[in-house]
Biopython code that builds the backbone (N, CA, C, O; Angstrom):
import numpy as np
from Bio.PDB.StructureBuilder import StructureBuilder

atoms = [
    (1, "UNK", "N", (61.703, 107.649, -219.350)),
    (1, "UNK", "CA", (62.370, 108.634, -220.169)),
    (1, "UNK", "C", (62.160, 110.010, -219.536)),
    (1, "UNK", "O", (61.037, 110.455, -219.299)),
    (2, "UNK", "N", (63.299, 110.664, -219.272)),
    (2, "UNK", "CA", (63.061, 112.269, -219.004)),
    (2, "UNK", "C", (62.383, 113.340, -219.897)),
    (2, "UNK", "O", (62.619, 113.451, -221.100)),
    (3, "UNK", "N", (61.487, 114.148, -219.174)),
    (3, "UNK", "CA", (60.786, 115.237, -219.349)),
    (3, "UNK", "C", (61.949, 116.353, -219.992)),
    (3, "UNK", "O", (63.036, 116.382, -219.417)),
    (4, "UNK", "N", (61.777, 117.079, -220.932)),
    (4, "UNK", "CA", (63.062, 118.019, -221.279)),
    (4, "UNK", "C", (62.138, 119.290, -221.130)),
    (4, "UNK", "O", (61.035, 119.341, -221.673)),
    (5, "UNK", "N", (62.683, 120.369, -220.317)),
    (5, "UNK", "CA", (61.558, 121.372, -220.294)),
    (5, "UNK", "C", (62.838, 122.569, -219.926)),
    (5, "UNK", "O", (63.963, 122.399, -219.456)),
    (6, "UNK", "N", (62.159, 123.749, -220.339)),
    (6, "UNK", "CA", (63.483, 125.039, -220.384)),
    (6, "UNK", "C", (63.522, 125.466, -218.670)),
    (6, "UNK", "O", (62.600, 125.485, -217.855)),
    (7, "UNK", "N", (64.798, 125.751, -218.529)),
    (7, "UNK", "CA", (64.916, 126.104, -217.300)),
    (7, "UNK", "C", (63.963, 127.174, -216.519)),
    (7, "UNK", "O", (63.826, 127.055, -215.302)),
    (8, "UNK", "N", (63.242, 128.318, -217.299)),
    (8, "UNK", "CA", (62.550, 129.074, -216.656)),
    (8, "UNK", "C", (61.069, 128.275, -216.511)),
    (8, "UNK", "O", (60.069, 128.978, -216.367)),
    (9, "UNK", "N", (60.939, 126.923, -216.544)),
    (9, "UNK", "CA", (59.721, 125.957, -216.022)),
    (9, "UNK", "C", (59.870, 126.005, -214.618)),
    (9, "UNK", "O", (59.006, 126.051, -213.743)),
    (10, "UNK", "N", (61.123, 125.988, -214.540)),
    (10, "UNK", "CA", (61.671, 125.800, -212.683)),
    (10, "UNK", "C", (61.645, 126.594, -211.760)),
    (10, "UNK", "O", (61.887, 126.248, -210.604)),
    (11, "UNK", "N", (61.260, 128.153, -212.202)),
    (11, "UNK", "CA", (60.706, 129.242, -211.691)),
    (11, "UNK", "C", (59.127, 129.412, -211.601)),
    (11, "UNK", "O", (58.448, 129.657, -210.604)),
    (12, "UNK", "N", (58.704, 129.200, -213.011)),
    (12, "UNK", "CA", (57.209, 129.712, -213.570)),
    (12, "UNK", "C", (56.573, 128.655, -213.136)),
    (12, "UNK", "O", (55.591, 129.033, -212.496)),
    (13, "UNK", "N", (56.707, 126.736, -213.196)),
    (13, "UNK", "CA", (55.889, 125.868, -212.614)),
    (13, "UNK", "C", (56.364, 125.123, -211.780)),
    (13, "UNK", "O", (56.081, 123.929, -211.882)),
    (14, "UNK", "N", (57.214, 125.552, -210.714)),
    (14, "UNK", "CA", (58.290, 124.700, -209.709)),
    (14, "UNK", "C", (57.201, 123.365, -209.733)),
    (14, "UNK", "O", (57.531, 122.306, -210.269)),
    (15, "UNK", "N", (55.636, 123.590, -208.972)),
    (15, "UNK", "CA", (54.759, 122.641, -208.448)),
    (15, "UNK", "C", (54.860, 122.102, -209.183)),
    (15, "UNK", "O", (55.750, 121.261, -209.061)),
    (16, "UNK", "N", (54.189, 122.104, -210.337)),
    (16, "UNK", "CA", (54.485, 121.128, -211.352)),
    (16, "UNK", "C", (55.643, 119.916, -211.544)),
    (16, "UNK", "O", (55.601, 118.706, -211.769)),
    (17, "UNK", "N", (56.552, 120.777, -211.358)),
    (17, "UNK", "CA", (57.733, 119.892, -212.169)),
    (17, "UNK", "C", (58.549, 119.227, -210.545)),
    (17, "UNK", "O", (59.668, 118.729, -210.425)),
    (18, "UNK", "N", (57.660, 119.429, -209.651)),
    (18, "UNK", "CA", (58.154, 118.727, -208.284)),
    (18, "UNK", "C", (57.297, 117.697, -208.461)),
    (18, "UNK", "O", (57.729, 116.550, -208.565)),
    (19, "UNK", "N", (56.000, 117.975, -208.515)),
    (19, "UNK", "CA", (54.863, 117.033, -208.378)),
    (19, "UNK", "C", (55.154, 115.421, -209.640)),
    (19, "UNK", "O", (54.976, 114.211, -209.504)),
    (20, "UNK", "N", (55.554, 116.114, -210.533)),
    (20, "UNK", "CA", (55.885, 114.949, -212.056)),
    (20, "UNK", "C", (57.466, 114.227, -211.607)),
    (20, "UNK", "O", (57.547, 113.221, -212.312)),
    (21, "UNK", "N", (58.546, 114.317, -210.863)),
    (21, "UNK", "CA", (59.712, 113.712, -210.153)),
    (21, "UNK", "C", (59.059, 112.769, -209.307)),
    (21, "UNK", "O", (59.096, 111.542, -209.399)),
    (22, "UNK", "N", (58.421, 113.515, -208.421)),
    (22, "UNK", "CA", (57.630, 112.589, -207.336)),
    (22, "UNK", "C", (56.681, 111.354, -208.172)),
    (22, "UNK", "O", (56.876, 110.140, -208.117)),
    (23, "UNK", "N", (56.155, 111.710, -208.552)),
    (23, "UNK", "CA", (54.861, 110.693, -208.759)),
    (23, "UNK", "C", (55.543, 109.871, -210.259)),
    (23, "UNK", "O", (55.039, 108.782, -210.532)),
    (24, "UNK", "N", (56.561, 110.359, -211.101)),
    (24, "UNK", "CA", (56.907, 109.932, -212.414)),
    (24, "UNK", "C", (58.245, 109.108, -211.769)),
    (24, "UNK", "O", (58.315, 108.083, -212.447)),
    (25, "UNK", "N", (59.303, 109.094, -210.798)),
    (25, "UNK", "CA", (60.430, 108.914, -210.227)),
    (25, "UNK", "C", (61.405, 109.062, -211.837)),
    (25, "UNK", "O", (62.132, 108.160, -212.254)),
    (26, "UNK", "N", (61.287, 109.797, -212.225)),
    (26, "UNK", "CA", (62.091, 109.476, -213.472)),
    (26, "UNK", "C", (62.488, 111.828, -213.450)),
    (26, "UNK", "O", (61.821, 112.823, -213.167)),
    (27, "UNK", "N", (63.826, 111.561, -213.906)),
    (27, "UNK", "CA", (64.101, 113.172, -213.919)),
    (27, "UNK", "C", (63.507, 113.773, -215.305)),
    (27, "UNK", "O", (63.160, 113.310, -216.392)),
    (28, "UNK", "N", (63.574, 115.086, -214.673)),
    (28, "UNK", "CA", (63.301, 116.404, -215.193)),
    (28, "UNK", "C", (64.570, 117.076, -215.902)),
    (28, "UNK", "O", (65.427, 117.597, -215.188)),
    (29, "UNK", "N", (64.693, 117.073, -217.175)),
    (29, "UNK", "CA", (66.153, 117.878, -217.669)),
    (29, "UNK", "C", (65.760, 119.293, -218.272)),
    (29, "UNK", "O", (65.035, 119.442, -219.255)),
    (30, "UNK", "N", (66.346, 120.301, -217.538)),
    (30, "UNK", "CA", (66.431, 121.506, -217.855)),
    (30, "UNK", "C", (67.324, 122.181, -219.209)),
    (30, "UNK", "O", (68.554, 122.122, -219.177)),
    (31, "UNK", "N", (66.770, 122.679, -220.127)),
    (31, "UNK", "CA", (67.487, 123.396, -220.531)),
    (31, "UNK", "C", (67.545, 124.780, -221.005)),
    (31, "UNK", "O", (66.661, 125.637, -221.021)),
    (32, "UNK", "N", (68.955, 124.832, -221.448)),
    (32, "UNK", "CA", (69.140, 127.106, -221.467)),
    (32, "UNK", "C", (69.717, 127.263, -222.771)),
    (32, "UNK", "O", (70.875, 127.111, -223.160)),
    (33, "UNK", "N", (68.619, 127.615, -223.389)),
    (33, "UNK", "CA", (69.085, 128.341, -224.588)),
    (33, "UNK", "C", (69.194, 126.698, -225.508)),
    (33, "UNK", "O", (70.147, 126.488, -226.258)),
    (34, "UNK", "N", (68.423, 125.975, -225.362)),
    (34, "UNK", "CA", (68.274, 124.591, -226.378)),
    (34, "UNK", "C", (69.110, 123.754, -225.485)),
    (34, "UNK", "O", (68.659, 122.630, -225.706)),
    (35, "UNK", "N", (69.849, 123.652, -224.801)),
    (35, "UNK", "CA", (71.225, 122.807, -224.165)),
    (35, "UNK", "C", (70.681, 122.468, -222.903)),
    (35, "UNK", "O", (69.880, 123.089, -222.203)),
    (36, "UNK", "N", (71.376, 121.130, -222.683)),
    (36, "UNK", "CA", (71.006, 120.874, -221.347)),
    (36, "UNK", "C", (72.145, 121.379, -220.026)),
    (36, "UNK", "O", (73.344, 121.104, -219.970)),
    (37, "UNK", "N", (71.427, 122.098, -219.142)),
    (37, "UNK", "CA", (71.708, 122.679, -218.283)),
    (37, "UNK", "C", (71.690, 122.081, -216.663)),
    (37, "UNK", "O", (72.624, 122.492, -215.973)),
    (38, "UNK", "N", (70.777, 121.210, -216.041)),
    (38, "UNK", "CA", (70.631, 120.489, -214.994)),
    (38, "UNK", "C", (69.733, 119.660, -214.912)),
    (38, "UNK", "O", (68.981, 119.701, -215.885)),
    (39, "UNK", "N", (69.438, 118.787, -214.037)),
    (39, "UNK", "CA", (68.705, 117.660, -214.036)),
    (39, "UNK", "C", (67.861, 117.935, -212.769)),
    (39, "UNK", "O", (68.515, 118.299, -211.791)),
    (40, "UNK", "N", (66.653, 117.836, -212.631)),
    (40, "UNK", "CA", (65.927, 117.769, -211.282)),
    (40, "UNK", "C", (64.922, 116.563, -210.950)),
    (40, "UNK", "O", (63.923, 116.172, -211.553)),
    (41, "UNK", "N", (65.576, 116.087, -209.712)),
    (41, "UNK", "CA", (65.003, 114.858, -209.989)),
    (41, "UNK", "C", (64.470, 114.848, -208.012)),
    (41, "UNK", "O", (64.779, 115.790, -207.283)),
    (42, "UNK", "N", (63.680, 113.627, -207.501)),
    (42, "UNK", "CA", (63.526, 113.677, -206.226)),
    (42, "UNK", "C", (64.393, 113.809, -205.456)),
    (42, "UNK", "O", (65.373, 114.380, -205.935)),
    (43, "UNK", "N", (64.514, 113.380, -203.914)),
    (43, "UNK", "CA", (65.593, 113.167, -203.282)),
    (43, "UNK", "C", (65.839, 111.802, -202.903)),
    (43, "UNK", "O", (66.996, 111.417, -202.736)),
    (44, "UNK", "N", (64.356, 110.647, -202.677)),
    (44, "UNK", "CA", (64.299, 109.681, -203.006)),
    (44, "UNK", "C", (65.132, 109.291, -204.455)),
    (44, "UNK", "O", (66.006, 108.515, -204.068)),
    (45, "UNK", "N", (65.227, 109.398, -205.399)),
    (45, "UNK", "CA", (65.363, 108.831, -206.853)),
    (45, "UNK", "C", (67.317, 109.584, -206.417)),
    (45, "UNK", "O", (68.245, 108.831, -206.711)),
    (46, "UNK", "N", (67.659, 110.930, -205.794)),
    (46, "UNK", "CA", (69.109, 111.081, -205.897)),
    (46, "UNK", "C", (69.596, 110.253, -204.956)),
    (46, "UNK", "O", (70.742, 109.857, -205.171)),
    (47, "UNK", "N", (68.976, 109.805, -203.803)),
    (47, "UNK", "CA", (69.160, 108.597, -202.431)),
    (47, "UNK", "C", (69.696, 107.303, -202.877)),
    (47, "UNK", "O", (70.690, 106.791, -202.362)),
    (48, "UNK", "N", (68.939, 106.713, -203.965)),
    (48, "UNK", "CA", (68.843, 105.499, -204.905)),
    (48, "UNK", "C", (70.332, 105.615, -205.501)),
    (48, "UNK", "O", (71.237, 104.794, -205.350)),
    (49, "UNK", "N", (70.395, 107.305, -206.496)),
    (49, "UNK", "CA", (71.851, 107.147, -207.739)),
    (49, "UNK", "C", (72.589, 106.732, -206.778)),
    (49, "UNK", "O", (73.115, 105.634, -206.959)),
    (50, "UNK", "N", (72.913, 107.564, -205.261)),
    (50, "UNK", "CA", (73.773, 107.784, -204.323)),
    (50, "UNK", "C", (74.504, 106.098, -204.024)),
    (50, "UNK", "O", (75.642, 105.639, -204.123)),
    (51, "UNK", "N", (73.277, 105.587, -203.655)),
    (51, "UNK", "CA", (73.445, 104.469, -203.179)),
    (51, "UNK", "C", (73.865, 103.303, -204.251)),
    (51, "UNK", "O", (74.891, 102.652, -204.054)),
    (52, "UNK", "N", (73.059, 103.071, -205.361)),
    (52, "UNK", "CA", (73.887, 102.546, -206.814)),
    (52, "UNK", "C", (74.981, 102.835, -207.171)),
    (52, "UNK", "O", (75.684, 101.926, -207.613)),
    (53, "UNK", "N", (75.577, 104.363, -207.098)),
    (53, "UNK", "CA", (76.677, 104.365, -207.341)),
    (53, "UNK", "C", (78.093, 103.822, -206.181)),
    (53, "UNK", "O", (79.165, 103.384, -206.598)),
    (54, "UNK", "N", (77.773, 103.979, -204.866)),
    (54, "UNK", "CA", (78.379, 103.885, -204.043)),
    (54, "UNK", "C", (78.497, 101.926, -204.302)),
    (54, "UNK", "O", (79.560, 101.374, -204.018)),
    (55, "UNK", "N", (77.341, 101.120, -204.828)),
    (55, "UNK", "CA", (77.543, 99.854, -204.685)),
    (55, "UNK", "C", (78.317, 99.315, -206.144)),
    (55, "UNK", "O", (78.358, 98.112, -206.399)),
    (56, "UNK", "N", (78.851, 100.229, -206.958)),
    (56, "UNK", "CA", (78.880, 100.308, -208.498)),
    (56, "UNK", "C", (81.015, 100.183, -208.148)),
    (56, "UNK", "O", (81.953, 99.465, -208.494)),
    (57, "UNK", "N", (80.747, 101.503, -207.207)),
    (57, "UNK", "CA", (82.386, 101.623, -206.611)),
    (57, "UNK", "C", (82.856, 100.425, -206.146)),
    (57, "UNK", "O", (83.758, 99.797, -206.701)),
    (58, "UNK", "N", (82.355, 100.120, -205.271)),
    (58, "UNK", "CA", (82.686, 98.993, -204.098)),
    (58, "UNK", "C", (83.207, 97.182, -204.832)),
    (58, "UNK", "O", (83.976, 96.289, -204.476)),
    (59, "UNK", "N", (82.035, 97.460, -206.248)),
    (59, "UNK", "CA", (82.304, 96.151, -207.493)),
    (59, "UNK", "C", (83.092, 96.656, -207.951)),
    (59, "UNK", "O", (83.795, 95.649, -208.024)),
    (60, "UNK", "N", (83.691, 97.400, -208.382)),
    (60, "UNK", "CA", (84.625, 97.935, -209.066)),
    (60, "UNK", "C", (86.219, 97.313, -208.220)),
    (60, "UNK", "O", (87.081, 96.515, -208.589)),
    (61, "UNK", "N", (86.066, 98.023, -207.133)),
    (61, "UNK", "CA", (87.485, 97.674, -206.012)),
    (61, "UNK", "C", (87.482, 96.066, -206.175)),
    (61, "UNK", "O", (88.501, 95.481, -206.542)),
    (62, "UNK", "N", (86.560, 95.544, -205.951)),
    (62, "UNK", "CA", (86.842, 94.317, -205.697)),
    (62, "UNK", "C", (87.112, 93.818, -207.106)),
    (62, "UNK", "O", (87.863, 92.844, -207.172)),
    (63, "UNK", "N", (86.605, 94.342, -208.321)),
    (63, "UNK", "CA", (86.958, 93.432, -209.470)),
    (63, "UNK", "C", (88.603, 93.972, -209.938)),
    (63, "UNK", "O", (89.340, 93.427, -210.760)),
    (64, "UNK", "N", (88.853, 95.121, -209.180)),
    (64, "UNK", "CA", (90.480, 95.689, -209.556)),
    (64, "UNK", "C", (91.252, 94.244, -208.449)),
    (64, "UNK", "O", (91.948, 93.297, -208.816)),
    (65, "UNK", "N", (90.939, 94.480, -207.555)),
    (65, "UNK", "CA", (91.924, 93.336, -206.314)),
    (65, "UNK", "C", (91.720, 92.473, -206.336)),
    (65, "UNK", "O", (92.170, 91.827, -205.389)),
    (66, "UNK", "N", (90.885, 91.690, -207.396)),
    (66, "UNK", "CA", (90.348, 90.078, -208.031)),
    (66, "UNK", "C", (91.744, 89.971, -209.041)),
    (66, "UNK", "O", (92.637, 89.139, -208.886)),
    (67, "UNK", "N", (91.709, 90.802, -209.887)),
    (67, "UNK", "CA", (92.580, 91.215, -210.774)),
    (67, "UNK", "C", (94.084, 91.376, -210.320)),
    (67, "UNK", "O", (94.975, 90.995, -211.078)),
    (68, "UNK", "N", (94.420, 92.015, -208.918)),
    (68, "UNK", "CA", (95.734, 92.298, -209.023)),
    (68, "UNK", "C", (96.309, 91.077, -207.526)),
    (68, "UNK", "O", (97.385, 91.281, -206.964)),
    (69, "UNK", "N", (95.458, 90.000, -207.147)),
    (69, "UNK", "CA", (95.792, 89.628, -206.075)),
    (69, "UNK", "C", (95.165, 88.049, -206.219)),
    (69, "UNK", "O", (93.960, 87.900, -206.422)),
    (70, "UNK", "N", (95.939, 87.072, -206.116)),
    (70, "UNK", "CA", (95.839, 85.535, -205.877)),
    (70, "UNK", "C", (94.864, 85.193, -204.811)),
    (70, "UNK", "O", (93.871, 84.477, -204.944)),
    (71, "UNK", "N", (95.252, 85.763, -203.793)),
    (71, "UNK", "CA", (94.483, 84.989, -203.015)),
    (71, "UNK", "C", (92.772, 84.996, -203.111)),
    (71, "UNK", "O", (92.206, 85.769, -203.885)),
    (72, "UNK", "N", (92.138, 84.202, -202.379)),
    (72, "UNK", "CA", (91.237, 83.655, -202.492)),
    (72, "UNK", "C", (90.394, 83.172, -201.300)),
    (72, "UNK", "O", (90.955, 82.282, -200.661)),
    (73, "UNK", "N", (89.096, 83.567, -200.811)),
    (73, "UNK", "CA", (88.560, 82.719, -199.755)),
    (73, "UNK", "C", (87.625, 82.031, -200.381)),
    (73, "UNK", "O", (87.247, 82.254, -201.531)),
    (74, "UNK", "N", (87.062, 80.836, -199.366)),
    (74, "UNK", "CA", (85.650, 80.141, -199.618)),
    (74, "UNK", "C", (84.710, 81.047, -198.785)),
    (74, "UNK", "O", (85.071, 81.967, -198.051)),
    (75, "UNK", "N", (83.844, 80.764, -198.946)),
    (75, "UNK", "CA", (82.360, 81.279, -198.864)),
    (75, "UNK", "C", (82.688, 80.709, -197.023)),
    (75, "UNK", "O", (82.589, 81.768, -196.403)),
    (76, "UNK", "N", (82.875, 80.048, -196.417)),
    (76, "UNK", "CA", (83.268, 79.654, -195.622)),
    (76, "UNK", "C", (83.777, 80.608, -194.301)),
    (76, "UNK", "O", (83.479, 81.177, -193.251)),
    (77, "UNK", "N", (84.563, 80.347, -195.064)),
    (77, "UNK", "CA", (85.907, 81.224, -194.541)),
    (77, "UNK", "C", (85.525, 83.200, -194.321)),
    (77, "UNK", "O", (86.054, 84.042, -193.595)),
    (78, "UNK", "N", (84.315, 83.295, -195.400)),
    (78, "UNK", "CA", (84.480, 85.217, -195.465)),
    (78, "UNK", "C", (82.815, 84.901, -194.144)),
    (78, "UNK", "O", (82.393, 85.525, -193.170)),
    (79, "UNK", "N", (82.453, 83.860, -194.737)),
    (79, "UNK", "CA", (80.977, 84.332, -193.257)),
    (79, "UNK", "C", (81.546, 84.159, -191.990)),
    (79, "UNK", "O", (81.359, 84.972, -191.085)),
    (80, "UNK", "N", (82.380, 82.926, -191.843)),
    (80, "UNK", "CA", (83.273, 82.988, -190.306)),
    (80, "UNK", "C", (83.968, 84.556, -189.731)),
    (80, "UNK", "O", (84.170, 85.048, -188.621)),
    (81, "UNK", "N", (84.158, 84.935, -190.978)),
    (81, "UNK", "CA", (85.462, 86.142, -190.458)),
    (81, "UNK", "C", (84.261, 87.223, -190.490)),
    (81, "UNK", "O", (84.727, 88.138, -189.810)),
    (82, "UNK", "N", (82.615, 87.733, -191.020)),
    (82, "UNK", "CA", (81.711, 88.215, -190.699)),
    (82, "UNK", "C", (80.800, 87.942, -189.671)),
    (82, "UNK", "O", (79.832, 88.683, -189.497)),
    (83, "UNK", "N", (80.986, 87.045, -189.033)),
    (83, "UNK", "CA", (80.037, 86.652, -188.119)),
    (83, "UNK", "C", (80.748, 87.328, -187.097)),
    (83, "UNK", "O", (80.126, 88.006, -186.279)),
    (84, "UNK", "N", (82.570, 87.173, -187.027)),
    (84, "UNK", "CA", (83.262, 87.059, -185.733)),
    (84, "UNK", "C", (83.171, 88.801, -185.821)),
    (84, "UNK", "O", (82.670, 89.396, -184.867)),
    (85, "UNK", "N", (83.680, 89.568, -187.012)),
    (85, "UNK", "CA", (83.591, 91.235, -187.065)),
    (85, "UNK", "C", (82.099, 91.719, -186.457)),
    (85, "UNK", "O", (82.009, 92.755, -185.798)),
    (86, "UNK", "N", (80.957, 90.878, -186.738)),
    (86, "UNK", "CA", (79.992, 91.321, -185.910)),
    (86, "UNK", "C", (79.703, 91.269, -184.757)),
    (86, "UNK", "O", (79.234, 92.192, -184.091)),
    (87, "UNK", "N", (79.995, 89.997, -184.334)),
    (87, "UNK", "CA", (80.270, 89.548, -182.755)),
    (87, "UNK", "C", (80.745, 90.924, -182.073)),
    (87, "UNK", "O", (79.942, 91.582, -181.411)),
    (88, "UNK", "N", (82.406, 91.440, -182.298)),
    (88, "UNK", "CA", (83.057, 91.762, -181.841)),
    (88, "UNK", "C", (82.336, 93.551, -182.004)),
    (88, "UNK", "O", (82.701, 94.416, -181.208)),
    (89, "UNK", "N", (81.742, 93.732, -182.658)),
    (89, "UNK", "CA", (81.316, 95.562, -182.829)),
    (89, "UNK", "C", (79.735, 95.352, -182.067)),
    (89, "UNK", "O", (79.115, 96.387, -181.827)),
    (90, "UNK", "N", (79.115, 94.050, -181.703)),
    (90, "UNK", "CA", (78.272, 93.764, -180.841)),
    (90, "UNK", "C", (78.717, 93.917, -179.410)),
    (90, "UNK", "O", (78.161, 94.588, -178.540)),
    (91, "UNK", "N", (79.546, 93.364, -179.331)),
    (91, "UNK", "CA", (80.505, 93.616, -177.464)),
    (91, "UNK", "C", (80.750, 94.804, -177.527)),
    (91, "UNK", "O", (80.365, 95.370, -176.504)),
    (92, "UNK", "N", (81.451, 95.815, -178.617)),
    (92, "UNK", "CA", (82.089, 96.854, -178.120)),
    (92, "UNK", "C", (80.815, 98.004, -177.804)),
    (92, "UNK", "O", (80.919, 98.850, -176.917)),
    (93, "UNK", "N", (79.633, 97.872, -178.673)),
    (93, "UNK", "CA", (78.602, 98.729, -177.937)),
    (93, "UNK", "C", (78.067, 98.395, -177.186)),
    (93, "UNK", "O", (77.450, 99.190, -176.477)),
    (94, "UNK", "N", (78.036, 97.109, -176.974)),
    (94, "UNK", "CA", (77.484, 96.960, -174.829)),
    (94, "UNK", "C", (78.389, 97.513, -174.044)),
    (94, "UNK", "O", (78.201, 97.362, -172.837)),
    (95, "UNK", "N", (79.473, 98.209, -174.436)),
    (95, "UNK", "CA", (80.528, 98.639, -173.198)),
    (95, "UNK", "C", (80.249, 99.941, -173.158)),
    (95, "UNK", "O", (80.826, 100.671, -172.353)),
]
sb = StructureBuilder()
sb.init_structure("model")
sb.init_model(0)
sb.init_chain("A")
sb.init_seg("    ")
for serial, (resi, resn, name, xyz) in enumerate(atoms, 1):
    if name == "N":
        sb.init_residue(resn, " ", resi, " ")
    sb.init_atom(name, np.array(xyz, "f"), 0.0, 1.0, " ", f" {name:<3s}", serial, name[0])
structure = sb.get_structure()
C-alpha cells in the first residue's frame, strides 16, 4: 500500500522518501493541498510498470487479432517459424 505524504516531504525529506521506494518497492503519493498530485516511486519499480505494461499491450493486440482473424497456428508451426527468424538475425550479425 502507498505512503500518502504532502508534496513539500519531497523537498524537506527527499532522503527519506528515496530511501522508503527503495527498500519498501511500493510508491510514494504526493499530495497538494489534500489531492493527489504525483507518484514517486524507484526506477527499478517504474522499469517493472514499463515493462508490464508494454507486455499488457502486446496481450491485448493479440487478443484483438484472435478476435478479428481465423487463422490459426500449432505450437509447431510458430517454434519452426522462431527458430528459422533466429537462425536468420544469427547469420545476419556474423556478416
Amino acid at each position: 500500500m502507498p505512503q500518502i505524504r504532502p508534496v513539500s516531504d519531497l523537498r524537506n525529506k527527499f532522503a527519506e522518501i528515496s530511501r522508503t521506494v527503495h527498500e519498501t518497492k511500493e510508491p510514494v503519493v504526493l499530495t497538494k493541498n489534500g489531492y493527489g498530485d504525483m507518484v514517486v516511486f524507484s526506477y527499478e519499480a517504474y522499469d517493472k510498470l514499463q515493462y508490464d505494461l508494454g507486455v499488457a499491450m502486446k496481450l491485448r493486440e493479440a487478443e484483438v487479432e484472435s478476435a478479428t482473424t481465423k487463422e490459426r497456428f500449432t505450437h509447431d508451426e510458430v517454434m519452426r517459424s522462431l527458430r528459422a527468424r533466429l537462425k536468420e538475425t544469427a547469420v545476419e550479425q556474423d556478416v
